[in-house]
N, C-alpha and C positions, 0 to 999 in steps of 0.2 A: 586916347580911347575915352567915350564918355562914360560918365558914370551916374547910377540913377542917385548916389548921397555920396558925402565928400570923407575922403578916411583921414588919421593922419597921416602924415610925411616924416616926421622927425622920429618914429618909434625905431631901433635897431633891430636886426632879426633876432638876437638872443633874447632882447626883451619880450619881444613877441612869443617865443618858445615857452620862455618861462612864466608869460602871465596865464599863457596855454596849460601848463602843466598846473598850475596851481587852479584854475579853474576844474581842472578835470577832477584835482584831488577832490576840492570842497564839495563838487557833486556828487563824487562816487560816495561820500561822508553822508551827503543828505539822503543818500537812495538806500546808504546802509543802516542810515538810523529807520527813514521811512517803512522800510522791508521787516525792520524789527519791531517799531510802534504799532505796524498795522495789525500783529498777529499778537496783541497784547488785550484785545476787548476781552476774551474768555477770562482769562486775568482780575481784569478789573471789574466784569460785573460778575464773575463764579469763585472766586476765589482763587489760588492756587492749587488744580488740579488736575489730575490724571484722567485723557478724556478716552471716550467709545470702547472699546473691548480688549482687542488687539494690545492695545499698549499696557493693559493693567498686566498682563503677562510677562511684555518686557520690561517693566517697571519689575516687578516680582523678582525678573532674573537679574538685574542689574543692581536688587539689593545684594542677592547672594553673592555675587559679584565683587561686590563693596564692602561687605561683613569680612567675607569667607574666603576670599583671593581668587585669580586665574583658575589656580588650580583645581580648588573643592569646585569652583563654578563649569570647567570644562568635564566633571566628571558628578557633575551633578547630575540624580535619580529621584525624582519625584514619586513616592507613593501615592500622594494623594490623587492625581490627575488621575485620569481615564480610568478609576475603581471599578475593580480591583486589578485591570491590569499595570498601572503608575508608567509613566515616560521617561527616556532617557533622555532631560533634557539639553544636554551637553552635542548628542551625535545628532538632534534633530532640530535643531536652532542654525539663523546665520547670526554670528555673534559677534560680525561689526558694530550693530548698536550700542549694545551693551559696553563693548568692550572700550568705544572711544569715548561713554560716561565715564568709564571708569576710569580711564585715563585724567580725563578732568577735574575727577572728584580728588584722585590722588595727587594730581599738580595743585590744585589748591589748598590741599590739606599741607601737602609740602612745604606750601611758602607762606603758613598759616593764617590761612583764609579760612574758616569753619562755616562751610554751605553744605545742607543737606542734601544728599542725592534726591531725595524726592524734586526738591527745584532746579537741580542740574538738568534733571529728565523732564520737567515742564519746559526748562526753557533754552532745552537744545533745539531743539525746531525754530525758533526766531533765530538765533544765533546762525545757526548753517543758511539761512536765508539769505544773509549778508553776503557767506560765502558764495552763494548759488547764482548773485547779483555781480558778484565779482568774475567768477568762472564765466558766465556767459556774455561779459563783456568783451573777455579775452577772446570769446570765440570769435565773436562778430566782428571785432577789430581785425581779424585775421581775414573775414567776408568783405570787409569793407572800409574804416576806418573808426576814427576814435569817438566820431560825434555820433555814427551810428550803433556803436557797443554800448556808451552810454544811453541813450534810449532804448538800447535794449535789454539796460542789468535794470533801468527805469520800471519798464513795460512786467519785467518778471518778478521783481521786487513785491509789487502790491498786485499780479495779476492774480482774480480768484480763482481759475484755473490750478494755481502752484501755493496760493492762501490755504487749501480746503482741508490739504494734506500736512501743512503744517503751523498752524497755528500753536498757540502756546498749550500745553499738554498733550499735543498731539505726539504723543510719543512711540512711532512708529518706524521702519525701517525708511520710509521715504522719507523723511526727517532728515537722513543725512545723504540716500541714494540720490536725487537730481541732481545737487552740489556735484557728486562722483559720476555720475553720467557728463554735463557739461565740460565737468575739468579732461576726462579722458579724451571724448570728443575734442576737446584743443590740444592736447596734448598727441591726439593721433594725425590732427591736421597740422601740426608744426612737424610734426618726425617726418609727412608726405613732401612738404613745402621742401626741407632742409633737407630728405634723404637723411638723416642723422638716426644712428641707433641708439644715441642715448635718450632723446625724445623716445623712442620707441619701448623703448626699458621707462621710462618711467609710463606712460602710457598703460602698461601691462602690469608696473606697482597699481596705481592705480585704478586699475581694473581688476588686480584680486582685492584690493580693497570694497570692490562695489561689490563683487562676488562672495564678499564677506557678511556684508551689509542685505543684499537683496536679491531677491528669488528673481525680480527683472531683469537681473546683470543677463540674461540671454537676450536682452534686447540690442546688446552692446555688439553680445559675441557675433549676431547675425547684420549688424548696420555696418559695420567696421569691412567684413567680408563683403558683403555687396557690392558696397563701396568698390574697393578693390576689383571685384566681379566687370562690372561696369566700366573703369578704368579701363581693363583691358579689352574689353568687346567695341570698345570705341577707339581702338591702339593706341592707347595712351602710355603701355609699359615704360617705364624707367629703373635705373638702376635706384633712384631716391624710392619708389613704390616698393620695391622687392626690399631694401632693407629694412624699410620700415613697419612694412606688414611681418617681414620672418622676424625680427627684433621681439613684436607685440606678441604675434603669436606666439613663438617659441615659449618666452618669459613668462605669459599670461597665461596659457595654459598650465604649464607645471605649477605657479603659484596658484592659480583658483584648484587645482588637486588636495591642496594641503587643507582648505576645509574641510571636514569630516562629513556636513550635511552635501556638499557636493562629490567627495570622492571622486572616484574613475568616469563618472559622467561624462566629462568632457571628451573620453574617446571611446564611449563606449553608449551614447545616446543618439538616438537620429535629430534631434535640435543642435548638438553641435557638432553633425558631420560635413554641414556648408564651411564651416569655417577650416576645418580637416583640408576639404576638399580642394576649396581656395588657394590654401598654403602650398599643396599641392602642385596645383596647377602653374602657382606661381614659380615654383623650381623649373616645372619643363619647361615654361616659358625663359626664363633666365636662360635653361640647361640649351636651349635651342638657338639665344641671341647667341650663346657661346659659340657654338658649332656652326654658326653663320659666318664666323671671321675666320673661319681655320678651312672653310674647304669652298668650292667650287657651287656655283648656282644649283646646277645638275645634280650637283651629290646633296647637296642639302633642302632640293625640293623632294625627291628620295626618301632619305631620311627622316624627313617634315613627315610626309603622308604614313611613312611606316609607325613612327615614333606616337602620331596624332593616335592612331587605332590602334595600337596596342594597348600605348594610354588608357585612350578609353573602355577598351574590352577589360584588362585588365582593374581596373577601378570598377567597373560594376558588375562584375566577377566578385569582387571583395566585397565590396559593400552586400550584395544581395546574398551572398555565402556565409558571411556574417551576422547579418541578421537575422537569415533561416538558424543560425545553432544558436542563437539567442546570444553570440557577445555583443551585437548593437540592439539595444532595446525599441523597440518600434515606435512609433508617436503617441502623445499620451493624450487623457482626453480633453485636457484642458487644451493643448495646441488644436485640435478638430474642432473643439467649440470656437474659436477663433475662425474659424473657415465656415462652419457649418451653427447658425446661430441656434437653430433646432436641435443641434446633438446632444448637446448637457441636458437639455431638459426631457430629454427620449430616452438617455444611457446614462444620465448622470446626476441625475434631479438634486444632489447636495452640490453641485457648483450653482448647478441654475437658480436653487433657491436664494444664493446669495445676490442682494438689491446692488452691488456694486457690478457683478458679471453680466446686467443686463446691457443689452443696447441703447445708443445714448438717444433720447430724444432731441430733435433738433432744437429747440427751446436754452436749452443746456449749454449747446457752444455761446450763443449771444450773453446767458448768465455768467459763463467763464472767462470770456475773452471779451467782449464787449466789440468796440469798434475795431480790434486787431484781425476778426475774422477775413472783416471786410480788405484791412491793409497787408493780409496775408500772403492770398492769391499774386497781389501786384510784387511784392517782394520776391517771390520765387519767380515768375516772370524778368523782373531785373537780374538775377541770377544764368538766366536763360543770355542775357546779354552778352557776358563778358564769359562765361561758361569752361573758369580753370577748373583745375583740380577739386577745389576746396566747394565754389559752390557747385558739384555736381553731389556733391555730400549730402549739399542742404536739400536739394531737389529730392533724391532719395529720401532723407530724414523726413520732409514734409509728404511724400506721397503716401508710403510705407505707414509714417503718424496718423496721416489723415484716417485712414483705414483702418486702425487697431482702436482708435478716439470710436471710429464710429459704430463698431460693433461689442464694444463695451465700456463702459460708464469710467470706470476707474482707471487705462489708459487714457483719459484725458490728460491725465498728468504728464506723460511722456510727450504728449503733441503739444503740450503747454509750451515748453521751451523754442523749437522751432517756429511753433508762429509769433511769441514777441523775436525773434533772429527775424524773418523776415519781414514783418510790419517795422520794424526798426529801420532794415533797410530801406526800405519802401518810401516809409516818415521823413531818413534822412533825406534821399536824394529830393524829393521837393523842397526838403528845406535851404538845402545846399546850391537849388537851380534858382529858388526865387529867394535868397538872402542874399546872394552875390550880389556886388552893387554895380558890377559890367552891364553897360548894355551895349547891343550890337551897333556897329558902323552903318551910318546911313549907304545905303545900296547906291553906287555910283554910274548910271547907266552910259552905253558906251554913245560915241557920237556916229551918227549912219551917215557912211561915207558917200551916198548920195545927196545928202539933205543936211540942213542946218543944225545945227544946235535943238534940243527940243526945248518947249517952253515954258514946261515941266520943271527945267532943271535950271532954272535961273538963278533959284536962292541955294542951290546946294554947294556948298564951298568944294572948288577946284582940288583934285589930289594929283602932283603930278607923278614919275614915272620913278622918280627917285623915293616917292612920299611910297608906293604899293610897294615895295619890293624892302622897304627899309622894314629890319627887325622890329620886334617891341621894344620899349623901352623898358631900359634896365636900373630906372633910379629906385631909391632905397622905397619912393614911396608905392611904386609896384609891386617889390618882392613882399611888402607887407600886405599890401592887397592879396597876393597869391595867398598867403601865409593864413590871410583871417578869411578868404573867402572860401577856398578849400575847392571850389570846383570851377571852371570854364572851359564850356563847351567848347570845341572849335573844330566841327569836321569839314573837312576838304568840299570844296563846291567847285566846279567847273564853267567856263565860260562858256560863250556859242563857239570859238573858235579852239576850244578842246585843250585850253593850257589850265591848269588847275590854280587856282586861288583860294587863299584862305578867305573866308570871310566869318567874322564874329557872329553868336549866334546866342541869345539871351534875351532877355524880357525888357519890356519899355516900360520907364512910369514906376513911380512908388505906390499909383495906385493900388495896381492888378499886383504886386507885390503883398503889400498890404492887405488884400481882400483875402489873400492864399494863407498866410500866415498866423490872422487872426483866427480865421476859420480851423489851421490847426490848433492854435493852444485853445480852441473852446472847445475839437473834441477832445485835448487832452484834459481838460478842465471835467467836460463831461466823463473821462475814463477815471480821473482819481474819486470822482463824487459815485461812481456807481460801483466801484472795487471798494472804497471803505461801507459801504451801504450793504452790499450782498458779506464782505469780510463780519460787520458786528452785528447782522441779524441772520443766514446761515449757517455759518461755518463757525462760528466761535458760542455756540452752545455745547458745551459735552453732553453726553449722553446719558451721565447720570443725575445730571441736574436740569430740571427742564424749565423753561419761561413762559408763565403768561403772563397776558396786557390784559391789563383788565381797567376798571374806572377809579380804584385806588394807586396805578403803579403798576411796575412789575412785580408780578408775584413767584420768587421761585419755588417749585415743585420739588420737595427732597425725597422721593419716597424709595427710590433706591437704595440712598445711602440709610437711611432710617432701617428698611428691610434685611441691610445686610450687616447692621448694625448690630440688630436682636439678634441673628444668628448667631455670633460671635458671642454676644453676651448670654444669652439663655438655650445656647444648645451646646452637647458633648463635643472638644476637641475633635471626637475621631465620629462623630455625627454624619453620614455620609448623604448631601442633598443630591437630588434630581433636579433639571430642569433643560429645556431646551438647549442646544450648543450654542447659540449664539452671548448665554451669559455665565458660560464657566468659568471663563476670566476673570471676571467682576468677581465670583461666587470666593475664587483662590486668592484674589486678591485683597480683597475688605475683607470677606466674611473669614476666612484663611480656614476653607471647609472643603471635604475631600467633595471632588463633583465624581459623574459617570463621564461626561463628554464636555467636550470646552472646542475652542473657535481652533484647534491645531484641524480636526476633521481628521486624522488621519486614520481611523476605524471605520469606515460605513455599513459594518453589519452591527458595531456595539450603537453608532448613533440610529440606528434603524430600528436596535429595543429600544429606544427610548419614545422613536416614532409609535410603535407598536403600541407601547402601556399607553401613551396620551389617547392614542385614537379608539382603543378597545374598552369594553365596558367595564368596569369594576373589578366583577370577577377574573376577568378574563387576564388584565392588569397587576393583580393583587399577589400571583404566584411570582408575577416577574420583579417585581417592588422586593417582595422578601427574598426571592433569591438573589438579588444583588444588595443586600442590604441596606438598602432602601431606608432611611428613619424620615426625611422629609421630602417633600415634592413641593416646585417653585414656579410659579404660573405668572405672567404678565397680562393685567386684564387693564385695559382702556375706557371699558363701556360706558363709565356715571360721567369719567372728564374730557373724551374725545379724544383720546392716545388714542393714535390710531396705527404704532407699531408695535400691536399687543401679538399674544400667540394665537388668538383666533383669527386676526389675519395672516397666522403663519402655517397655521393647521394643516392647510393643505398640501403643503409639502413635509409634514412632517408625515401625512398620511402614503404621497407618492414615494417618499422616499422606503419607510418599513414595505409599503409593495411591490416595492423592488427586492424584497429578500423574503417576503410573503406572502407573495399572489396570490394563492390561496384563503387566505384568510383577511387579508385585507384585501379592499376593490374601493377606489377613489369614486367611481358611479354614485356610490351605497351611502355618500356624504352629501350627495348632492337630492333637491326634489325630484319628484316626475317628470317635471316641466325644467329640470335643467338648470334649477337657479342655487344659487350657496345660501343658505338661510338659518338663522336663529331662531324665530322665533315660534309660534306657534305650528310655521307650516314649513320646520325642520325637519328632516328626514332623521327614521328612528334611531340608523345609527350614528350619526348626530349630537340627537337627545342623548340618547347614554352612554354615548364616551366620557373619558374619565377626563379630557382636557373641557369640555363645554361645563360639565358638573362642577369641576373647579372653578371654571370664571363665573358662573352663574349662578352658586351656591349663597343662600341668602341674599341676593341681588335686588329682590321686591321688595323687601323687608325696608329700602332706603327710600322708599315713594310713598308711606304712609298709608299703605292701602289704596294709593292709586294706580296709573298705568304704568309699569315699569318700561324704561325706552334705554335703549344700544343707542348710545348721541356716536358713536363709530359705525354702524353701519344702519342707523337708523330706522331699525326696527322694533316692535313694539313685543314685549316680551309677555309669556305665559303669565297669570297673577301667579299662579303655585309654580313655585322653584323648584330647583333639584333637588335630590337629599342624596346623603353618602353616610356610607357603611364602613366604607373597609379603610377609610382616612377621615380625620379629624380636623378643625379649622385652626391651626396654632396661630397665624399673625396675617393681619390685611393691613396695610400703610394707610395711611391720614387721609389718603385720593383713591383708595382701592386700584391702587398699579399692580403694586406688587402682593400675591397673595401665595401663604406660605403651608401648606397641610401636613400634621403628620402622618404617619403608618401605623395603623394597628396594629399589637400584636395578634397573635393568633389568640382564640378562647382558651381560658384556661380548661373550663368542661367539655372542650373538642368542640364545638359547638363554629357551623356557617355562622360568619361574622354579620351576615343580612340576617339572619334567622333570632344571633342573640339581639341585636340591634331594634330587632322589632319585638322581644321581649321584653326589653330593656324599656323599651315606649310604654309598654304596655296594650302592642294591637294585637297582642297571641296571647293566649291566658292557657292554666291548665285545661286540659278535658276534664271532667268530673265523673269517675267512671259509672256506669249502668249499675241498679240495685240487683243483686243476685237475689235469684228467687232459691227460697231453699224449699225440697218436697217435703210432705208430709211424712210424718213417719209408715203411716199407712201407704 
């Protein structure tokens, strides 16, 4: 057989295995350090720490955690949170985060390693990365083989898609959730493969661990059942499907019970009554193969039809009977904004305002995924080929991802993993059709038994009848060929006279070999050069430390930390601050200051007073400040350095969301001009001007232009020269860049006295009356 380069001959197959294995090892080495380096810039240029919101809370619990044990920590009651009603944060946490820090922190303390939990928690997200690179090797090796799992632990390692979420402080629950997604998906597709209940039991450890871990674990519960779904509407039932599904389910359901934040959910929610359902069906299904061996066609096509509607009538008799008394909860809103991209922001304005629950722009998959977009598609296509069990998984995973990717921002993460699985695929097999060094047999045309020899075929060497029909050769230096080249083609071809022959089927020339090969490792060249590029210029900024380029360097921005600094040092312990939800976390976390609302969300009438006083005027403001005791109020203003995720770009939903709970008095119209536009500046609409959130960002604002024109460099308008004034709060603290600006509360007058009335005597624009001279009469 020719070959386009020469291998050797003398290697044994063991040797070949074992140089096999040890290459696999040293790369899966290089992709786990790469996976860990990558997510190391926030590190090196921020210091060690704790980044965006979300995590300073988990960070918070995972000290208690560490101080205080298991036990104070699962029955731990925050006062200070959501003042003055405090949170139970114990029953309303998933506390796999926390709780595999803690595990950490106590194995190294154990074997006396003294590492702070704060760095545990910065750099468990690199760490699980490794894992996450591991786990989806395994997957894909199960899709395909070992050259295409390594390109695919490759592809997820440094892809920024799966960077964004976990870089170093990123200390969040997806930190350890994809790891736990991935491993179970292998773990459910080896319990399919094998029929084995023990894959199937750990599958469902496993997955109450994700369920422990992450409010996503329903992305599990409903992939896994489809799956399954699908199986059988294509008659694929098997006795290995039916134990491996009742195994997971059984198991995974009663263990995801024992969280407390999940309880009864699992039988008592319509998001997981597909998987009820499944389980289900899977018994009649079993229950009917049975009673196919024990009676007669007749009696069991019978049976079949009666058994089918009964079934059925009876299952949604229950379900819809159940749901009217309220033991199945209906669907909540966050599953409809999924379906319906206008819901949340029509019914639900506190999901919608968050910038992660938006729709992704297409722009986004190219910044995430880069060239894998493209090797996606072809990958699932390849899938379509060979179409067992396992990739009808992947097809599902990639259709289902495509879709939840594209109608919100933050599911990119879940569709991360399935497209480097299928571009991996995809990657491999061209590599594996043009690395092969077979190339096909010269085509031996037949002689036409009226005519001569053609004269075509003169230089082509004779094969005689013994040479077509003789096997391949079986010496040592073939098996090694087999061995390193991993793939050759050979589908059946057929003569004119209808006897089938094999004939070789492979590429000519090291040329066109060559031309194919470079071209991929330049796009992989191109993919490592634009994942480290988007990895240490988006993704590895925290969010309380901000970067700019200027013509001296980077310059970082601390005015976060600086702001919540002062809190802690010059305000009361039991000092209770206001501010937007989005930075309550930070507030409990640095400043260690009781807030009103913080990023849990789980009140939307208390974060809708918070809406209310920002958007209302002073007065209007000032009753609800003090009746929640209210001592400071904390604004994020952008306008002098171009931040442009301050709270008057967030205004507006803090406005839709309080008129969600009152109509009446608030109207989002009333914020906006005549003509329709959002504006600050001169030709802002009045109530606008006198809300208490624009008065705070805007209060002595001119003052920094020297008597010039004051300018919004964030929404670039040109400001009033006279500023706002305020009455009924004071100016305590503006950071170094006017980010962060901090007011406090007045007390009430001590002489009863309207706080605008003393305030303007206090100025001096009210002076006494001086009364009228009384005339007195004459005595006469």
């Amino acid at each position: 057989m020719p070959r386009a380069y020469p291998l050797p001959t003398d290697l044994s197959p063991a040797t070949v295995t074992n140089t096999k294995s040890l290459v696999r090892i040293v790369a899966f080495a290089l992709i786990s350090g790469a996976a860990i380096a990558s997510r190391l810039f926030a590190v090196i240029n921020f210091e060690s720490i704790i980044h965006e919101f979300d995590p300073w809370f988990n960070y918070r619990a995972t000290r208690v955690l560490a101080s205080k044990g298991f036990y104070e920590f699962w029955n731990w009651f925050d006062p200070t949170a959501w003042y003055p009603l405090g949170r139970v944060v114990g029953g309303t946490i998933y506390p796999g985060l926390m709780a595999t820090s803690g595990v950490i922190y106590n194995f190294l303390q154990a074997i006396h390693i003294p590492v702070d939990i704060r760095n545990i928690c910065v750099m468990l997200a690199p760490g699980f990365s490794a894992l996450t690179a591991w786990s989806t090797y395994m997957f894909t090796k199960e899709m395909k083989d070992e050259s295409a799992g390594l390109l695919a632990a490759a592809f997820i390692g440094i892809v920024p898609g799966y960077i964004s979420r976990s870089v170093a402080g990123s200390y969040d629950n997806e930190a350890i959730a994809i790891f736990l997604l991935m491993f179970t998906f292998f773990l459910w597709i080896k319990a399919l493969k094998q029929g084995s209940a023990l894959f199937g039991t750990l599958a469902a450890v496993f997955y109450f661990y994700m369920v422990a871990a992450w409010g996503g674990y329903a992305f599990i519960t409903n992939m896994i059942p489809l799956h399954a779904l699908a199986l059988l509407l294509m008659g694929r039932f098997t006795n290995r499907l039916y134990v491996a599904y009742s195994s997971w389910y059984a198991i995974g359901t009663l263990a995801s019970m024992q969280v407390p934040f999940v309880g009864f959910q699992p039988v008592r929610t319509s998001e997981h009554m597909g998987a009820l359902g499944v389980f289900g069906l899977l018994q009649i299904v079993a229950f009917v193969q049975l009673v196919r061996s024990h009676v007669s066609s007749k009696q069991f096509n019978n049976l079949l039809f009666a058994l089918a509607v009964g079934a059925g009538v009876v299952g949604t008799v229950a379900i819809v009977g159940l749901t009217y008394m309220g033991w199945i909860a209906p669907w909540t809103g966050r599953f409809y904004s999924l379906w319906d991209t206008g819901y949340a922001k029509k019914y639900i304005p506190i999901i919608a305002s968050v910038s992660e629950h938006q729709p992704t722009a297409w722009p986004s998959f190219f910044m995430d995924l880069h060239f894998l977009i493209f090797l996606f598609p072809a990958g699932v296509v390849l899938c379509f080929r060979e179409l067992r069990d396992e990739h009808i998984f992947v097809i599902i995973y990639a259709l289902v991802g495509s879709y939840f990717a594209g109608v919100m921002v933050r599911l990119m993460l879940t569709l991360t993993p399935v497209v480097c699985i299928s571009a991996a695929i995809a990657l491999s097999t061209v590599l594996d059709t043009y690395i092969d060094p077979s190339e096909p047999d010269l085509p031996v045309p037949e002689a036409d038994e009226t005519s001569g020899p053609s004269e075509t075929t003169t230089d082509a060497p004779k094969k005689t009848k013994k040479d077509k029909t003789a096997p391949p050769p079986t010496s040592s230096g073939a098996s090694v060929t087999e061995l390193l080249s991993g793939m050759v083609v050979t589908p059946p071809s057929t003569s004119k006279k209808g006897a089938a022959k094999e004939k070789k089927t492979g590429i000519f020339g090291t040329d066109t070999r060559l031309a194919v090969i470079l071209n991929a490792i330049g796009m992989l060249m191109f993919f490592v050069v634009h994942c480290t590029w988007v990895t240490s210029n988006a993704y590895s900024s925290p969010s309380v430390v901000l970067a700019s380029h200027n013509a001296d360097g980077l310059q970082l921005i601390d005015d976060f930390r600086e702001a919540y600094y002062w809190l802690r040092q010059n305000t009361p312990e039991t000092a209770v601050v206001m501010s937007w939800w989005d930075y309550g976390y930070q507030i409990a976390g640095m400043a260690d200051r009781p807030t009103l609302v913080d990023n849990n969300t789980w009140n939307n009438t208390h974060i809708a007073t918070v809406g209310k006083a920002m958007s209302s005027s002073e007065e209007v403001a000032y009753p609800i400040l003090r009746k929640h005791d209210v001592d400071y109020v904390l604004v994020i203003f952008g306008g002098l350095i171009g931040y442009s995720g301050d709270d008057i770009n967030k205004f507006l939903w803090m406005v839709r969301i309080a008129q969600g709970v009152w109509p009446d008095e608030i109207q989002e119209p009333k914020y906006f001009t005549p003509s329709g536009d959002y504006r600050v500046d001169e030709q802002a609409s009045p109530a606008m001007r006198n809300s208490l959130m624009y008065k705070m960002s805007y209060y002595r604002f001119h003052e920094l232009f020297g008597g010039g024109q004051a300018t919004d460099r964030v929404r670039n308008q040109v400001m009033p020269k006279t500023g706002p004034t305020l009455d009924y709060l004071e100016e305590a603290f503006t950071s170094e860049n006017w980010i962060v600006r901090i007011y406090q509360v007045k007390k009430e007058d001590p002489l009863g006295r309207d706080l605008k009335t003393a305030n303007a005597f206090d100025q001096g624009k009210k002076r006494k009356r001086t009364r009228p001279p009384v005339r007195r009469r004459s005595a006469a």
